[in-house]
C-alpha positions as CSV (number, residue, x, y, z in Angstrom):
1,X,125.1,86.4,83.5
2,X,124.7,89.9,85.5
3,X,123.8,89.6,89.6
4,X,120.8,91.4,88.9
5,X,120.1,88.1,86.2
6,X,121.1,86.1,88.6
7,X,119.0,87.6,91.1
8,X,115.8,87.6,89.1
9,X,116.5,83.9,88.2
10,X,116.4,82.7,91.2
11,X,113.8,85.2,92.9
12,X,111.1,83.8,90.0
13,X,112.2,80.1,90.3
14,X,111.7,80.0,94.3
15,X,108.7,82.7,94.9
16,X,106.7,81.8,91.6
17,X,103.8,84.3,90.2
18,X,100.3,84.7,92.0
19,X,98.4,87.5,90.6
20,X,95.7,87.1,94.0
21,X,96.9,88.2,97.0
22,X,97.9,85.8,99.7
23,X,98.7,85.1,103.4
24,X,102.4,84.6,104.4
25,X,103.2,80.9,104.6
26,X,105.1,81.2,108.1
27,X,102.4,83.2,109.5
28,X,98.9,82.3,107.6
29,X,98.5,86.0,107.6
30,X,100.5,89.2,107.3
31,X,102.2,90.0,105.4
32,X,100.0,89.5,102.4
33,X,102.0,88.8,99.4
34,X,101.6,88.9,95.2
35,X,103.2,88.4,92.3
36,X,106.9,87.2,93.4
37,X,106.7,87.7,96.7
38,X,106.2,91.6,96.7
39,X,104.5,92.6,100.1
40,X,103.7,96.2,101.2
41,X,101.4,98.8,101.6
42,X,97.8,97.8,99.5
43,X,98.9,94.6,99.2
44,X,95.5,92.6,101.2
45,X,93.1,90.0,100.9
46,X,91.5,90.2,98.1
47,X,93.7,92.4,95.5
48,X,94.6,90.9,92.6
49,X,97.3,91.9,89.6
50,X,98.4,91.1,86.2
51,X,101.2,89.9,85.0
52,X,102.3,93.3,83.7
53,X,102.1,94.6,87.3
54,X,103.8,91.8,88.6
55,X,106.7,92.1,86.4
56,X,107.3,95.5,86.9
57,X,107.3,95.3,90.9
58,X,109.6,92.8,90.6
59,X,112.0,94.5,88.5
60,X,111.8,97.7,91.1
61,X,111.9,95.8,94.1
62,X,114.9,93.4,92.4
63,X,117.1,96.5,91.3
64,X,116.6,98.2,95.0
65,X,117.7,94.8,97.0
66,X,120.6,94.6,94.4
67,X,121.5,98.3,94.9
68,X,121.4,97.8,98.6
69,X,123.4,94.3,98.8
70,X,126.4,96.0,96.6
71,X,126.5,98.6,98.6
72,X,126.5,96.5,102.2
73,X,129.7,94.4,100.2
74,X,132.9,95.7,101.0
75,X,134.9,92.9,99.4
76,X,135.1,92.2,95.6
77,X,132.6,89.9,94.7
78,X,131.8,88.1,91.1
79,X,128.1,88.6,89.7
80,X,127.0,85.0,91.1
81,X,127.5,85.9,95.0
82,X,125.9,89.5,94.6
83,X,122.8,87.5,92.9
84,X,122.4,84.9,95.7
85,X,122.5,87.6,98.3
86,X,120.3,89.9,96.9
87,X,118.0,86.9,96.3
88,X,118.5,86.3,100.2
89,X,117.6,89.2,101.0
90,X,114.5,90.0,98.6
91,X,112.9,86.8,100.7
92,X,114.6,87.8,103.9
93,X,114.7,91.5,104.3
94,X,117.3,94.5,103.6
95,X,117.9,94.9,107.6
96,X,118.1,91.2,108.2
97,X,120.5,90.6,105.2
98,X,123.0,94.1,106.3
99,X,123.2,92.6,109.8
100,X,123.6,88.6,109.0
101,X,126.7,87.0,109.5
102,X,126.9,86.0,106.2
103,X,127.5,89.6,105.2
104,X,129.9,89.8,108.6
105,X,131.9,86.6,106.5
106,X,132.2,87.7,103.6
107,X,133.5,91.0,104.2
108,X,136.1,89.9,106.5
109,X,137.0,87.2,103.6
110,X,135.1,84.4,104.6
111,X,133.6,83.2,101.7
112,X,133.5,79.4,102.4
113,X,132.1,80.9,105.8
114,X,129.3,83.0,104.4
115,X,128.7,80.5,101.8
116,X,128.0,78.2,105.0
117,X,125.6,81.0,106.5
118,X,122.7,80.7,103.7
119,X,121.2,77.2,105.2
120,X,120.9,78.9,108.3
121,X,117.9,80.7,106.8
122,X,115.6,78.5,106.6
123,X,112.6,79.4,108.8
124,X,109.6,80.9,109.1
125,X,107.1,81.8,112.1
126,X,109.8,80.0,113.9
127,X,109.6,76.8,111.9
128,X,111.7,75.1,109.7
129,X,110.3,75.2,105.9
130,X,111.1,73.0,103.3
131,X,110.7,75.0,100.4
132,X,113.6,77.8,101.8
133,X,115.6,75.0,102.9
134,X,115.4,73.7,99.3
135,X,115.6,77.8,98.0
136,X,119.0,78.3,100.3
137,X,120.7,75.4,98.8
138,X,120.3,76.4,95.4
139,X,121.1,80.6,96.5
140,X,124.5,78.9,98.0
141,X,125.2,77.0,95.0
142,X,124.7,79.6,93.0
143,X,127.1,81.8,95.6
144,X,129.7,79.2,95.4
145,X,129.7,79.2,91.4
C-alpha cells in the first residue's frame, strides 16, 4: 500500500464524511469542519457539500499533508510511517506535526521513540478525547507495521 493509501485509509476511517458543516468537537465552535475533517476559509454554519466535493478536498488537502510530512522526514522511512504521520498531522496541523517530538525522534533514529510520541496526542480544548485516543493507537500501529 502507498503512504498516501495509507494516509487516506486512516484519515476516512477516523474523521468519517459529513456533507453539513459542523462545530469542532474540542471547542463546540470554530473551526467549523466538513466532509473529512477539512476546515478553512467558507467552511460555517450552515454550508453543506456533496460527496463529490468532499472527495476531492480530501484528496488535495491529503496529497499537501503528505508532500509536507516527506519533506519534514530526514530519515528513510517505509510507506506505513509516512501514512501515520501525515494522517497525524491532517487532524493535528502541518506546524504542530514539523515541530513534535515525534518528528524530533524519528529523525535522530528513534523510531520506537516516535512511535511512543503518537498517544501523546490525544486532546482537544485541553481535554482528553476518546475517539483520538482510539485514532492514535491505530496511526501508531499502523507506524509500527
Amino acid at each position: 500500500m502507498s503512504a498516501l493509501a495509507y494516509a487516506i485509509s486512516l484519515i476516512k476511517r477516523w474523521e468519517g464524511c459529513k456533507l453539513e458543516a459542523y462545530p469542532d468537537p474540542g471547542t463546540g465552535g470554530d473551526p467549523w469542519t466538513i466532509g473529512y475533517g477539512a476546515t478553512g476559509p467558507g467552511i460555517a454554519k450552515g454550508v453543506k457539500w456533496t460527496q463529490a466535493q468532499a472527495d476531492e478536498r480530501l484528496a488535495q488537502d491529503v496529497t499537501r499533508f503528505l508532500k509536507g510530512v516527506q519533506s519534514a522526514v530526514k530519515k528513510p522511512a517505509t510507506d506505513a510511517q509516512i501514512g501515520a504521520m501525515t494522517s497525524l498531522a491532517y487532524n493535528i496541523g502541518a506546524k504542530a506535526f514539523a515541530n513534535s517530538t515525534l518528528l524530533r525522534k524519528f529523525n535522530a533514529g528513534d523510531v520506537a521513540g516516535a512511535a511512543a510520541q503518537f498517544t501523546r496526542w490525544n486532546r482537544a480544548g485541553g481535554r482528553v478525547m476518546k475517539g483520538l485516543s482510539n485514532r492514535r493507537l491505530d496511526e501508531q500501529k499502523v507506524f509500527r507495521e
